[in-house]
C-alpha positions as CSV (number, residue, x, y, z in Angstrom):
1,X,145.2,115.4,40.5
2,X,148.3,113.2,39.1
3,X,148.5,111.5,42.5
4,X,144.5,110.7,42.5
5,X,144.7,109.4,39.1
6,X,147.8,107.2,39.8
7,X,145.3,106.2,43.4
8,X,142.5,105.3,41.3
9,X,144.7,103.1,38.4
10,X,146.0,101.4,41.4
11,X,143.0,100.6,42.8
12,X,141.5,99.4,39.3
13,X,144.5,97.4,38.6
14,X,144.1,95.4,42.1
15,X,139.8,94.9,41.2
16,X,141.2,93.7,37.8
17,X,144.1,91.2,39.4
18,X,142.4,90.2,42.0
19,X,138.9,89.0,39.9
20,X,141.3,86.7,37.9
21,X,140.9,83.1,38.7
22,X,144.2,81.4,40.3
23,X,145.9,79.5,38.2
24,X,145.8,75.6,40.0
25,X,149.1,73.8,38.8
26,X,148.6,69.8,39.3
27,X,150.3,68.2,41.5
28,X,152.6,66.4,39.8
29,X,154.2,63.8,41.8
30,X,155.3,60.7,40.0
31,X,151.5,59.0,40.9
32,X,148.1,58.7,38.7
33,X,148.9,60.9,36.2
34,X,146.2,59.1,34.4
35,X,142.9,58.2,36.3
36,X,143.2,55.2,38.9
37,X,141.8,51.7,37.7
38,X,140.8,48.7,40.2
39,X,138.7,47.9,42.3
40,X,137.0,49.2,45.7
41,X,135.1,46.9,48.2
42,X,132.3,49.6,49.1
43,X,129.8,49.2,46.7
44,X,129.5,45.4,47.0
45,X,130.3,44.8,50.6
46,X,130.0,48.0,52.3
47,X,131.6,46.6,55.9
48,X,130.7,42.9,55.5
49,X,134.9,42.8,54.1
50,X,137.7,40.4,55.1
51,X,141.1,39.8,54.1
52,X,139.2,36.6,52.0
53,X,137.2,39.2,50.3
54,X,139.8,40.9,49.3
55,X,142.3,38.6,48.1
56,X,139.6,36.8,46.2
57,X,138.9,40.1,44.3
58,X,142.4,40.4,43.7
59,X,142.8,37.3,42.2
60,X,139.2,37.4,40.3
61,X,140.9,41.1,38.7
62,X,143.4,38.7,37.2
63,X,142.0,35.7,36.4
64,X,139.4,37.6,34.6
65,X,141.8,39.4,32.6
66,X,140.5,43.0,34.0
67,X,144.4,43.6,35.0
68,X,145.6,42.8,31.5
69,X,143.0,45.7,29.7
70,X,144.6,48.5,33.2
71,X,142.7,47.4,36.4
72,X,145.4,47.3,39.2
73,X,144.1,49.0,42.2
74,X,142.8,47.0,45.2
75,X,141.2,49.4,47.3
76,X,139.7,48.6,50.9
77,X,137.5,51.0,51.8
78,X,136.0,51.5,55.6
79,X,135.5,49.2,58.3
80,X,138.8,47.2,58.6
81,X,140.1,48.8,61.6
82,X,139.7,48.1,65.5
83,X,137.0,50.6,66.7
84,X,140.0,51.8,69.2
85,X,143.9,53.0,68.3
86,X,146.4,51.1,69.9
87,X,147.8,51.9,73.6
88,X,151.5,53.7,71.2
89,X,148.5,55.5,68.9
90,X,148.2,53.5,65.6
91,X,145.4,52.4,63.7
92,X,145.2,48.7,64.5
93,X,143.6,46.1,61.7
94,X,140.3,44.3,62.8
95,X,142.1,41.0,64.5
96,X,138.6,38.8,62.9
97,X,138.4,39.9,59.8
98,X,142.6,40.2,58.9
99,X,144.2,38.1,60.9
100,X,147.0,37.3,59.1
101,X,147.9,41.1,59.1
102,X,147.6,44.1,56.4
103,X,151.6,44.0,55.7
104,X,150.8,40.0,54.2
105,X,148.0,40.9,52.8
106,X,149.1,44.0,50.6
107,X,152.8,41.7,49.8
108,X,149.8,38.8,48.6
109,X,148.7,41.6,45.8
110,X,151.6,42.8,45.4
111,X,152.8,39.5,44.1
112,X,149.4,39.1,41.8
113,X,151.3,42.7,39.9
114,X,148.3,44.6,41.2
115,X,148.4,47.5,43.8
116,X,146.9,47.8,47.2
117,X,144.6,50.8,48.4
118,X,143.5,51.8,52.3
119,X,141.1,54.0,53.7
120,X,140.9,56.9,55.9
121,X,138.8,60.4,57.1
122,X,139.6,63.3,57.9
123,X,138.0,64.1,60.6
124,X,137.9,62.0,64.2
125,X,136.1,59.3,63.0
126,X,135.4,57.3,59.8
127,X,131.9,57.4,58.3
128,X,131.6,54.1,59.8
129,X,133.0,56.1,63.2
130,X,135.8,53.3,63.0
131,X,139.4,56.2,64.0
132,X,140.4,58.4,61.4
133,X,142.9,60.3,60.6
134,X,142.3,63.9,62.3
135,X,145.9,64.5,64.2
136,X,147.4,61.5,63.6
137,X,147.8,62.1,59.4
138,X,151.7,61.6,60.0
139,X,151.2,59.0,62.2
140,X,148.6,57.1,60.1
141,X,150.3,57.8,56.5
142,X,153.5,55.6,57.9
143,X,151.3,53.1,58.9
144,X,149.7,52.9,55.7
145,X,153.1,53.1,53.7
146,X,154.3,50.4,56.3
147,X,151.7,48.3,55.6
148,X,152.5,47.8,52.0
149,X,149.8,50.5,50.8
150,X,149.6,52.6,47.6
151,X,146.6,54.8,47.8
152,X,144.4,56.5,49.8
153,X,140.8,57.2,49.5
154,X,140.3,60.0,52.1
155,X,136.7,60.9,53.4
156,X,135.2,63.9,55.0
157,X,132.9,62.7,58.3
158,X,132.9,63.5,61.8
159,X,134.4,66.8,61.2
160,X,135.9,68.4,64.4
161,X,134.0,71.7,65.7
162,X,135.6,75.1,64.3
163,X,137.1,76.6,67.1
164,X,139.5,73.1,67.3
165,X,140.3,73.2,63.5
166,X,140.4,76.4,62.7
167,X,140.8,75.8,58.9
168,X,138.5,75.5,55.9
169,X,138.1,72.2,53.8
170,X,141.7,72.9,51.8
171,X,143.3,73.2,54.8
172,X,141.9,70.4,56.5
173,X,142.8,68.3,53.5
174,X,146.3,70.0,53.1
175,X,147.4,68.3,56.6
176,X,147.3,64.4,55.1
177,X,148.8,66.0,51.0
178,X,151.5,67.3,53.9
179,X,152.0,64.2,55.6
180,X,152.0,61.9,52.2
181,X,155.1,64.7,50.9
182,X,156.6,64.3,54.1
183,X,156.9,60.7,54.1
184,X,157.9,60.3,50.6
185,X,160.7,62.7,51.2
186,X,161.8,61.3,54.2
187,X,161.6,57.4,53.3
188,X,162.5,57.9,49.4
189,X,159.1,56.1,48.6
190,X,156.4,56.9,46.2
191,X,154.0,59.0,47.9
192,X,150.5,57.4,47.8
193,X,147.8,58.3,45.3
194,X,145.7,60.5,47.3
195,X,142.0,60.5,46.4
196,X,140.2,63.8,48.1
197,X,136.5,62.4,49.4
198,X,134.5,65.2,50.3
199,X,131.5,64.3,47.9
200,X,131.8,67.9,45.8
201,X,130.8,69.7,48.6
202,X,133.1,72.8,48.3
203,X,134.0,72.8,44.9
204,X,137.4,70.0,45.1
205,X,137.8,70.9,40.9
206,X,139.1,74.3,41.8
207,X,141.6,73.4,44.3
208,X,141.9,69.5,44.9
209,X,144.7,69.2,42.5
210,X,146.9,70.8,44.9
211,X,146.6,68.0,46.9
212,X,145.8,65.1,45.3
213,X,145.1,63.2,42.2
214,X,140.9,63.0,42.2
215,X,138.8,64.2,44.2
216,X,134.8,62.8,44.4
217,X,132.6,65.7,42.5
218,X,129.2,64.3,43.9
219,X,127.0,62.5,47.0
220,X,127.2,58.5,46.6
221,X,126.6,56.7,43.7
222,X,123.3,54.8,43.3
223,X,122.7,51.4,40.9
224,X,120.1,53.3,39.1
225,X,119.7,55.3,35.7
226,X,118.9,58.4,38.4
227,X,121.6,58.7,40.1
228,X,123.9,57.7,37.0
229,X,122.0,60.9,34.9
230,X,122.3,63.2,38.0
231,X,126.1,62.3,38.3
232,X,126.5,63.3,34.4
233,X,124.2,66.3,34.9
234,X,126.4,67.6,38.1
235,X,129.7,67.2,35.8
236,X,129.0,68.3,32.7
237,X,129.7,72.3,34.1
238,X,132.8,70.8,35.6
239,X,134.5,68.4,33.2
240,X,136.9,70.4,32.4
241,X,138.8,70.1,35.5
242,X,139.9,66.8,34.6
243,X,143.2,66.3,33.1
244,X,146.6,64.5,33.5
245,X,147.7,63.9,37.2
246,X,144.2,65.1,38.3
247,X,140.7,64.1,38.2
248,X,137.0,64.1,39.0
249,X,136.0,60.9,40.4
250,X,132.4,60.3,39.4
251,X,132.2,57.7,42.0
252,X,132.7,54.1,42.2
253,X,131.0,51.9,39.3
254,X,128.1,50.1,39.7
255,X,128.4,48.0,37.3
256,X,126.9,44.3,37.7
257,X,124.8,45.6,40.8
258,X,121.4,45.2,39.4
259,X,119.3,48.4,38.9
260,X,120.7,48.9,35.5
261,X,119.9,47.8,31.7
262,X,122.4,46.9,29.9
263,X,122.2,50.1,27.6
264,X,121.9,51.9,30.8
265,X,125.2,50.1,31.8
266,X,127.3,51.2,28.7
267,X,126.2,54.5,29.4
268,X,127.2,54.7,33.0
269,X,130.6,53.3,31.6
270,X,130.9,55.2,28.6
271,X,130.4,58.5,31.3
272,X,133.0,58.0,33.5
273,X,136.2,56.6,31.1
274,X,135.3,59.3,28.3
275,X,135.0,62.0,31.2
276,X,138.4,60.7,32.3
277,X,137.0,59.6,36.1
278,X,139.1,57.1,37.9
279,X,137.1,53.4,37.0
280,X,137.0,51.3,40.3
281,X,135.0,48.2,40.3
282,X,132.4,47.9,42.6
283,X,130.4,44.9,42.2
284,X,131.0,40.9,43.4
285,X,133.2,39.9,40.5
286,X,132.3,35.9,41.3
287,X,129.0,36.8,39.8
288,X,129.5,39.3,37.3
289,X,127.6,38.4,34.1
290,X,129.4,38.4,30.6
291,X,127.6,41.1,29.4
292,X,128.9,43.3,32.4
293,X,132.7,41.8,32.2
294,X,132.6,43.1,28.5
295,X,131.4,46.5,29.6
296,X,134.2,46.5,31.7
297,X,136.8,45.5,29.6
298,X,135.8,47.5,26.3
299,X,139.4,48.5,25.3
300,X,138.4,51.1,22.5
301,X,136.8,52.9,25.5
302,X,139.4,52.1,28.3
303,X,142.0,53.8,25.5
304,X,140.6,57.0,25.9
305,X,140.3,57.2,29.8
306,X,144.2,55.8,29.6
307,X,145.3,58.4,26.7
308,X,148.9,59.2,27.3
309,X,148.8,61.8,24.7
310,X,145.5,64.0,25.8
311,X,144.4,64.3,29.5
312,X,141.4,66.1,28.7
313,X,137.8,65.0,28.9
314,X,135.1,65.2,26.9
315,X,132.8,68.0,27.2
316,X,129.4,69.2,25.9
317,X,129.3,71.2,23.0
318,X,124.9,70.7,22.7
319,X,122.8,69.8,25.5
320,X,120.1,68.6,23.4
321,X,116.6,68.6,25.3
322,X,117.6,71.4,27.4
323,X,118.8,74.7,26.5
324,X,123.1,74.5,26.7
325,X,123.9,75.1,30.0
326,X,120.6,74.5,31.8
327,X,121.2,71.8,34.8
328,X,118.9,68.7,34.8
329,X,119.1,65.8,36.8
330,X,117.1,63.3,34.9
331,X,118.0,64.4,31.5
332,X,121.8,65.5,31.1
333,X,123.7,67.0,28.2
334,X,123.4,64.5,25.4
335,X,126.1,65.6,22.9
336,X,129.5,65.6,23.6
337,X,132.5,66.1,22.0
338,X,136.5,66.0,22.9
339,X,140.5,65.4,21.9
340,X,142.1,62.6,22.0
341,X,145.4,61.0,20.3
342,X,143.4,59.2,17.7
343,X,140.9,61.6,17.0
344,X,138.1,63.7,17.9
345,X,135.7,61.4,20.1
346,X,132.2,61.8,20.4
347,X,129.3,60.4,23.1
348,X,125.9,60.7,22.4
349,X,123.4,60.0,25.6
350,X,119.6,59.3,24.5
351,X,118.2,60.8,27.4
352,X,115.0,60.0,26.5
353,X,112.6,56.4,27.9
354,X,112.6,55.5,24.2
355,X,114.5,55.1,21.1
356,X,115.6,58.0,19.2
357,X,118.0,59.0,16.6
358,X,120.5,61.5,17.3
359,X,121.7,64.6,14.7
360,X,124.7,66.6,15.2
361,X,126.9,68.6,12.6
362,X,130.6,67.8,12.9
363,X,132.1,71.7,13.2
364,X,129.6,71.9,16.7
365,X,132.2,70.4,17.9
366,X,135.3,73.0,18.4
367,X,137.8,69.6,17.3
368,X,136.7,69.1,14.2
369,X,138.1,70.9,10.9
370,X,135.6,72.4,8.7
371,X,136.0,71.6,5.1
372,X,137.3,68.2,5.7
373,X,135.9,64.7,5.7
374,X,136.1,62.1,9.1
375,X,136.4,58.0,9.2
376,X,133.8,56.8,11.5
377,X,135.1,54.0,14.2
378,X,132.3,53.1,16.6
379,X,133.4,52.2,20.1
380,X,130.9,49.9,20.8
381,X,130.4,47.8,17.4
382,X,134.4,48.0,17.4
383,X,132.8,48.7,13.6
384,X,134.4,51.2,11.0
385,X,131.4,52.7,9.9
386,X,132.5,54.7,6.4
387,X,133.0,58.5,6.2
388,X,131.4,61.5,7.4
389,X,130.9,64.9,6.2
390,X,128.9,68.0,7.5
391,X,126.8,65.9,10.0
392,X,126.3,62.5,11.6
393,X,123.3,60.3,12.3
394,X,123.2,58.2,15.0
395,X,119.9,56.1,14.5
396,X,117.9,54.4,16.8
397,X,119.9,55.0,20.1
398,X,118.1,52.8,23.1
399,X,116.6,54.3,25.6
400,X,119.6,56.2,28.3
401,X,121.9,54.5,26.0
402,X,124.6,55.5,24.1
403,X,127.2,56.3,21.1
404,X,130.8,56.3,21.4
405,X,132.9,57.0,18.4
406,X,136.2,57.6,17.0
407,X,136.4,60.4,14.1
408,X,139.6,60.5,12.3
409,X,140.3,63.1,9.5
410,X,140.3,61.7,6.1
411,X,141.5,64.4,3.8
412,X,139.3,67.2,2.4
413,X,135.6,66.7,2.0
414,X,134.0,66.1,-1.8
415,X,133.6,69.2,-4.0
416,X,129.8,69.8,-4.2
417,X,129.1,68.5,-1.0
418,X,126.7,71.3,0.5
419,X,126.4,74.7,0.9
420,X,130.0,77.4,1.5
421,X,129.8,77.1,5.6
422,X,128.2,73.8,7.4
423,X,127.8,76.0,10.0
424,X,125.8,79.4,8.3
425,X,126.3,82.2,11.0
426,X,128.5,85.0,9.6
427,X,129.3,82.6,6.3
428,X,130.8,85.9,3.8
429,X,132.0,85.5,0.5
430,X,136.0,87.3,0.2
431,X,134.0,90.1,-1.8
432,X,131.9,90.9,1.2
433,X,128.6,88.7,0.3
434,X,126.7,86.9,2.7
435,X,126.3,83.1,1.7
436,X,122.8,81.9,1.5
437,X,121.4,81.3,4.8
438,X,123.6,83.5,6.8
């Protein structure tokens, strides 16, 4: 019986161990240890690119004062290879489009005080079936550390048949994080920022920090209030994956595309710096508007994305229309709440196609101290907007717009000011009576 007993507790104990979640450590590396700003080509140019193109982003990213407020990264994305490797087995650039060569090109941003970023797959082609990297990560990692490059957006097409890979999605993504270790080792170079592109499709949150420093949570990015509210839907049950060293990319910006208002604009923003995504640029910056430059250079809400102090994002604490925790793709969680080294921040979404006003007590959120009174700094008025206690108002929020602010404690809350608890539930008296209400 002793040795049955000592079976079964053994047995129990392995359940119990092995339903615990492993415990992902980041991969801390030396590289984005807060999320990635700059610029990509994709959204704007898809393949119509050139080294002109390029450089003339670059120096736009300057001159416009977007590298000032933390934009560095000039990314290339696909289509700026030869369709064909060379004869030795490198990737070779397109001899039309960059004829003057990446390793001149990448020295050219370099010398702007910007960084450069390349493109890859991990599979046997590109999505553009341009080569990728499948076999050849080594190979192609030295090429792109050759060439001057200092990040890697890696993508997930033309995947090779099973019984040839023989791994699952970590693994296949493990063999270029290998490569990029290797190489730093070996050359006593920074490893490149690698961002993991396989659209969300087998949960990257869980283990994509092994690997890299974001990883892409959903399909492609739209420039309309759909696929903006669909991206914010998908991440609200995963934002807390997000912290320093690694990230959920919510996708390039599409900001100054068209398709957007400009309420619809600031929340898109808004979205992706408060829920700490890498921000990469993604529209023609010779014709952004200034309306869209200001979104884009809002340095209240570019401080929070950049906290050195909290790597955390914001997450919901009420999802408003919906029931908490019910997934919609059209009408997200609305209130949100999270730490930062300020203060507790706060974004409101109106999910609504009209004007609302928008009603939250403070202690909903679990960053805020009962009992005490908060400073109101609005993130988009760059306003101070006097002191809160026990709730906030937010009237008249557009239609899909929003509310970003900044609460800072300011000492205890006025005697008198409501009933014992803000928040009723359980509320007790120390001689055992249950306050009003609770």
């Amino acid at each position: 019986m002793g040795s049955f007993i000592l079976l079964l507790a053994s047995l129990l104990t392995g359940t119990i161990l092995r339903r615990e979640p492993p415990v992902v450590q980041a991969l801390d590396n030396g590289v984005a240890r807060l999320p990635v700003l700059g610029y990509n080509t994709w959204n704007a140019y898809h393949c119509d690119i050139n080294e002109t193109v390029v450089l003339e982003a670059a120096k736009l990213i300057v001159s416009l004062g977007l590298s000032d407020v933390g934009y560095k990264y000039i990314n290339i994305d696909d289509c700026y290879a030869e369709k064909n490797r060379s004869a030795s087995g490198d990737i070779v650039a397109d001899k039309t489009r960059f004829p003057a060569g990446m390793k001149k090109l990448t020295n050219q941003i370099h010398a702007m005080g910007l960084k450069a970023g390349i493109y890859s797959d991990s599979g046997w082609f590109t999505c553009q079936l341009y080569p990728g990297s499948y076999q050849n990560e080594a190979r192609d990692a030295k090429t792109f550390q050759d060439w001057g490059f200092d990040y890697l957006k890696y993508d997930n097409c033309a995947v090779p048949y099973d019984d040839i890979i023989r791994e699952g999605i970590v693994g296949k993504y493990q063999r270029m994080a290998n490569a990029i270790t290797d190489l730093s080792k070996s050359s006593g170079k920074p490893p490149l920022v690698f961002s993991i592109c396989e659209w969300g499709r087998e949960q990257p949150w869980l283990w994509g920090r092994r690997l890299g420093q974001s990883w892409r949570t959903t399909g492609d990015i739209g420039p309309n209030v759909g696929s903006i509210a669909s991206i914010i839907n998908q991440n609200s049950f995963i934002a807390w994956a997000s912290d320093f060293y690694g990230h959920n990319d919510m996708d390039i910006l599409e900001i100054g595309n068209g398709g957007l208002t400009h309420d619809e604009a600031k929340t898109h923003f808004t979205a992706w710096a408060l829920m700490k995504s890498p921000l990469l640029i993604g529209t023609d910056l010779s014709k952004i508007s200034d309306n869209d430059l200001a979104i884009l250079k809002n340095k209240e809400i570019l401080a929070i994305n950049q906290d050195p102090v909290v790597g955390t994002s914001v997450i919901p604490f009420r999802w408003g229309i919906n029931p908490d925790w019910v997934s919609n793709s059209t009408s997200p969680a609305q209130y949100w709440s999270g730490e930062s080294q300020n203060g507790t921040v706060f974004m409101l979404i109106n999910t609504l196609n009209s004007t609302a006003d928008m009603f939250f007590n403070l202690t909903e959120s679990p960053w805020i101290r009962a009992g005490r009174q908060y400073a109101v700094r609005d993130l988009w008025t760059h306003t101070d907007n006097g002191t809160a206690v026990r709730n906030f108002t937010a009237r008249a929020v557009p239609a899909h717009g929003v509310v970003a602010l900044l609460l800072k404690d300011a000492g205890d809350e006025p005697a008198g000011s409501g009933p014992p608890c803000a928040r009723p539930e359980w509320c007790i008296n120390q001689n055992g009576t249950l306050a009003p209400g609770a």
